[in-house]
LUMVEX-236345 format. One record per residue (C-alpha): residue number from 0; x, y, z. Coordinates in pm, whole numbers, padded with zeros to 5 digits. Layout:
N
pator / east / north / up
NUM / X / Y / Z;
...
***
This chain:
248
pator / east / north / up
0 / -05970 / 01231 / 02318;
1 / -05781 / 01109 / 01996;
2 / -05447 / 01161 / 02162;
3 / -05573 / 00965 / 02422;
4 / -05681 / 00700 / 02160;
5 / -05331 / 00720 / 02001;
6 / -05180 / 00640 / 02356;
7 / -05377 / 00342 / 02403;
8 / -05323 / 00179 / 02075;
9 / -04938 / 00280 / 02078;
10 / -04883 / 00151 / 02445;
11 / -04892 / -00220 / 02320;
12 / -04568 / -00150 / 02097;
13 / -04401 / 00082 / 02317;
14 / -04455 / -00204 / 02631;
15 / -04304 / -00476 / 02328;
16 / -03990 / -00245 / 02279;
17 / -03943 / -00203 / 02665;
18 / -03978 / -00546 / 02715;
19 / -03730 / -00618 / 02446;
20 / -03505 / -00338 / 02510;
21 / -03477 / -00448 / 02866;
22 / -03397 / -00812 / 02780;
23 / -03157 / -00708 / 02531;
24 / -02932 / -00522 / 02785;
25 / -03000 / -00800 / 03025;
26 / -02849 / -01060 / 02815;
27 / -02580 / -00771 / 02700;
28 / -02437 / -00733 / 03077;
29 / -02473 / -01072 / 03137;
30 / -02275 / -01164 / 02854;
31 / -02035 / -00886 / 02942;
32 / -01926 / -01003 / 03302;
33 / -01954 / -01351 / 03231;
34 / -01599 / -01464 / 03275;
35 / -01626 / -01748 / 03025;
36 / -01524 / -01488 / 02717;
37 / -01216 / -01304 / 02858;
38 / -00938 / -01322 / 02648;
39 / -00659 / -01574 / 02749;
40 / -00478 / -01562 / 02392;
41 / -00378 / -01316 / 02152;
42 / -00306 / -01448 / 01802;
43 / -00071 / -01264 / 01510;
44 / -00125 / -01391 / 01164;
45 / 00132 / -01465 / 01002;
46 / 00388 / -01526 / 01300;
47 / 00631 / -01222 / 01338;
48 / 00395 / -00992 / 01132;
49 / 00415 / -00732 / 01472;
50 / 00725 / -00657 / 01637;
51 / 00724 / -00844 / 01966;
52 / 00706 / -00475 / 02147;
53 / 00388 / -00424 / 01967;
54 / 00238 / -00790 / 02083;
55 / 00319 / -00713 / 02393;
56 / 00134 / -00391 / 02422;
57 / -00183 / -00532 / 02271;
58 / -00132 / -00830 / 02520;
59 / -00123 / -00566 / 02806;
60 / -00429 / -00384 / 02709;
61 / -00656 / -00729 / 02578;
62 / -00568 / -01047 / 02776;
63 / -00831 / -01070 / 03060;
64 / -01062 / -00854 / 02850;
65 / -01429 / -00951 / 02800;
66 / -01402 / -01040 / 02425;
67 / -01782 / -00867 / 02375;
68 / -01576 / -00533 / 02455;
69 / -01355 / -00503 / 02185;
70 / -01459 / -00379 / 01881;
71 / -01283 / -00535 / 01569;
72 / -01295 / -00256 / 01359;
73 / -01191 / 00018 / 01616;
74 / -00846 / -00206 / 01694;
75 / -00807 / -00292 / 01308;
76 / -00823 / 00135 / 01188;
77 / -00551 / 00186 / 01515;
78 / -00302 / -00102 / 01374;
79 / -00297 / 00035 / 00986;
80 / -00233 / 00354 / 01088;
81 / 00157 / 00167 / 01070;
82 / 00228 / 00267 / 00710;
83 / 00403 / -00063 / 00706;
84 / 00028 / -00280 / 00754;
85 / -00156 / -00211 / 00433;
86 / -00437 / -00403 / 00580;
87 / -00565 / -00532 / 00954;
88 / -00813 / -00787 / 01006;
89 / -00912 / -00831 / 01367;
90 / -01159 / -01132 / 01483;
91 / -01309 / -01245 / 01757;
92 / -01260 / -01609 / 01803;
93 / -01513 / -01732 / 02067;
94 / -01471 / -01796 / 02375;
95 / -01101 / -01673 / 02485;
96 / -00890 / -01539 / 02120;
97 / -00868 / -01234 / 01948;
98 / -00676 / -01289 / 01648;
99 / -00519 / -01016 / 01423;
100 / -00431 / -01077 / 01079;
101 / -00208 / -00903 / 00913;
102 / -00085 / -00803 / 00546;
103 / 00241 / -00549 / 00442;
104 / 00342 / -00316 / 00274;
105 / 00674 / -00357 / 00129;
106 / 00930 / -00125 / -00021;
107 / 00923 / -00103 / -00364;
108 / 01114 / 00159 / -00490;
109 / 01323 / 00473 / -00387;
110 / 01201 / 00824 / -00509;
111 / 01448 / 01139 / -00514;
112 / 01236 / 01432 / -00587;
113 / 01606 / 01657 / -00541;
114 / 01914 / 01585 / -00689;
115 / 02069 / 01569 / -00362;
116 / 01783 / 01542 / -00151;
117 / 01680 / 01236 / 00045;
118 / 01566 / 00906 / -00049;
119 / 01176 / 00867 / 00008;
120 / 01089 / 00461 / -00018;
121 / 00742 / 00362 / -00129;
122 / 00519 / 00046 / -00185;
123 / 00332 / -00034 / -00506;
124 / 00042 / 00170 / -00402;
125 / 00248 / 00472 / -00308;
126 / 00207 / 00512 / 00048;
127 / 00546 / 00636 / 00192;
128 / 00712 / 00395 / 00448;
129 / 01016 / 00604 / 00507;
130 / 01325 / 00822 / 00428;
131 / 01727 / 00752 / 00381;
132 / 01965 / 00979 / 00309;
133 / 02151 / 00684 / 00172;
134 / 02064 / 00452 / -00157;
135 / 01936 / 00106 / -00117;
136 / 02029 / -00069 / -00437;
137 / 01822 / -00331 / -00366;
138 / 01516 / -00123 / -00459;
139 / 01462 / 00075 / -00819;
140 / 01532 / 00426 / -00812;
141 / 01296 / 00675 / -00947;
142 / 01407 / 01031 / -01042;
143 / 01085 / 01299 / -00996;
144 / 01277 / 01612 / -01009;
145 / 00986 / 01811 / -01125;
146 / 00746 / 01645 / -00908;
147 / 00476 / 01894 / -00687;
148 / 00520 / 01665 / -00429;
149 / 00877 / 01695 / -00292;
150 / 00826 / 01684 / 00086;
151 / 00619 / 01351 / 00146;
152 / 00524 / 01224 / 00511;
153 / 00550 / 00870 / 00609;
154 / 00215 / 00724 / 00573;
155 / 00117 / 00969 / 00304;
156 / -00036 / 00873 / -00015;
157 / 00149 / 01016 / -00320;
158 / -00023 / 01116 / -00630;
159 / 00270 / 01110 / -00841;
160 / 00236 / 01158 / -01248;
161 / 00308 / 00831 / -01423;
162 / 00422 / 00655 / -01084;
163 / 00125 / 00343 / -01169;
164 / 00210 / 00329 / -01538;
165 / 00583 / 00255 / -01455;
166 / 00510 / 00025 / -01158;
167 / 00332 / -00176 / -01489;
168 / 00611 / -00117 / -01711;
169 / 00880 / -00216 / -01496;
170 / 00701 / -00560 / -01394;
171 / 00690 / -00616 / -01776;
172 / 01038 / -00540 / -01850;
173 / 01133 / -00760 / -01588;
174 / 00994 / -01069 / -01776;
175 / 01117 / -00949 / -02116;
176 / 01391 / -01152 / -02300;
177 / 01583 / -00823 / -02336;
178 / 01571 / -00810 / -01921;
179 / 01819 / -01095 / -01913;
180 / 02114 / -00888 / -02059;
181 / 02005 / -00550 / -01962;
182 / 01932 / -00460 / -01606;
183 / 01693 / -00116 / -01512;
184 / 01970 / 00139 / -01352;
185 / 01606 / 00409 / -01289;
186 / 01322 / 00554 / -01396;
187 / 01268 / 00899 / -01481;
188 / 00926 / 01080 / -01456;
189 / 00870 / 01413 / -01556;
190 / 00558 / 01630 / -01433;
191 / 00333 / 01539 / -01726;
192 / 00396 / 01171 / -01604;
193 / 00630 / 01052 / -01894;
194 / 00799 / 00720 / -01806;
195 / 01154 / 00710 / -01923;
196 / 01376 / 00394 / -01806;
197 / 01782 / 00425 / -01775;
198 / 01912 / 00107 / -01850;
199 / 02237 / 00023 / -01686;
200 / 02488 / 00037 / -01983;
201 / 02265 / 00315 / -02110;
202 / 02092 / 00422 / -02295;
203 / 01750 / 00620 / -02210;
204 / 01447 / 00443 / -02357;
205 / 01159 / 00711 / -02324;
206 / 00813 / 00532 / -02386;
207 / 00594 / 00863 / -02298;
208 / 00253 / 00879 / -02114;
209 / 00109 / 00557 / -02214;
210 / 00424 / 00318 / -02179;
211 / 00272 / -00003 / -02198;
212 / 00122 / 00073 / -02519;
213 / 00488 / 00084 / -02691;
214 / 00620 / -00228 / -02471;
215 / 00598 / -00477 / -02813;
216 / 00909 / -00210 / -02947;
217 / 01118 / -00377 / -02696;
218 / 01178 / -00615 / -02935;
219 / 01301 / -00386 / -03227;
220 / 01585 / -00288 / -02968;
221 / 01843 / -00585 / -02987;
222 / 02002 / -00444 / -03303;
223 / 02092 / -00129 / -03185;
224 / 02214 / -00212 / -02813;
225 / 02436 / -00466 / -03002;
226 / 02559 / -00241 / -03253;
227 / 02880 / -00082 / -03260;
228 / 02745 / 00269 / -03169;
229 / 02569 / 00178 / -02842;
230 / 02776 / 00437 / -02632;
231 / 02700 / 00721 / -02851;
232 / 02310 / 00703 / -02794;
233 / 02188 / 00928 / -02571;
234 / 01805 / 00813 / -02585;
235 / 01566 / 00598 / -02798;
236 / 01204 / 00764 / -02831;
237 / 00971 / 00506 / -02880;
238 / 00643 / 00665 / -02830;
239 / 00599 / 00783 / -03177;
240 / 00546 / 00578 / -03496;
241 / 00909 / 00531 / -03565;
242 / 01234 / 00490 / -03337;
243 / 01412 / 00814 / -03297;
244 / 01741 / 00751 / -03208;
245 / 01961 / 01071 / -03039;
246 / 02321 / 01036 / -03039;
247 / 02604 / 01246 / -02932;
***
């Protein structure tokens, strides 16, 4: 008797959720084969962002497509699995365009985890775009000889020691006075994460673990690349209190 009780006081609800279930998927199918939202225009954000092979393929598999049938975030995970896109944005722009927005990554520097090994290029946030067996001036070089992580796919994410903190330092140096006569030649990181920079005419300026927090020392340099002596420095340490100079 009280189950039957429960039954009849449920059956009120349960005939509401039919009822709205049912005009839910009504609408939903209707919406679905109405040919008033298939997609007659596929848009790439910025222009050229894709290759034109790429635009094509999407065009294949989307134009004609009820728009209500694509899911945004589905298309958006496939397209940044490029390690080139560091970020997708898909939208559905009712009642015919699906537009795709699109942000790179872009080669930032070159890491050589062997002395002779390949060239891996990264961005800023360390995802590996690809490898060369040549050098590409254009981009910074970064020594990691003791690195753990000397075989890097594309795509992968490196967790490289001290790779963040000279990514910093090198955007500072770069609007330092002392950048207009002295140009970077590479970094150096060993596998506690110590940033040392090579300048170009030498010599090594090692600013440790925490490099940003010796940047003002910069300054202090002048004297010494100006001097007389300049080719017989091996490194400048300026981590510690005081400049330590090593010379041959």
């Amino acid at each position: 008797r009280l189950l039957f009780k429960g039954i009849l006081k449920a059956s009120p609800f349960v005939l509401l959720g039919g009822v709205g279930f049912g005009i839910f998927w009504g609408v939903r199918e209707n919406l679905y084969a109405d040919p008033g939202f298939l997609v007659q225009s596929l848009q790439v954000v910025p222009e050229g962002a894709l290759p034109p092979q790429r635009v094509q393929e999407l065009e294949r598999r989307f134009l004609n497509r009820n728009l209500f049938k694509i899911s945004p975030q589905a298309l958006a995970r496939e397209i940044q699995a490029d390690p080139m896109i560091r970020e997708a944005r898909v939208i559905r722009k009712f009642p015919t365009t699906l537009r795709v927005e699109i942000s790179h990554r872009d080669p930032f520097v070159q890491i050589q985890f062997f002395p002779y090994g390949p060239y891996v290029s990264a961005a800023e946030d360390e995802v590996v775009l690809s490898k060369e067996f040549e050098r590409n001036k254009k981009l910074l070089l970064i020594e990691a000889f003791e690195a753990r992580e000397s075989k890097p796919e594309n795509g992968e994410e490196l967790s490289l020691a001290g790779f963040p903190e000279a990514v910093e330092l090198v955007k500072a140096f770069q609007t330092h006075p002392l950048a207009r006569s002295e140009a970077l030649e590479r970094i150096r990181l060993d596998h506690l994460g110590n940033v040392t920079l090579v300048l170009a005419k030498g010599p090594e300026l090692r600013f440790g673990r925490q490099p940003m927090k010796k940047f003002y020392t910069l300054g202090s340099l002048a004297p010494l690349l100006k001097g007389p002596d300049r080719n017989k420095i091996i490194y400048i340490e300026l981590q510690y209190r005081d400049l330590i100079v090593k010379k041959k």
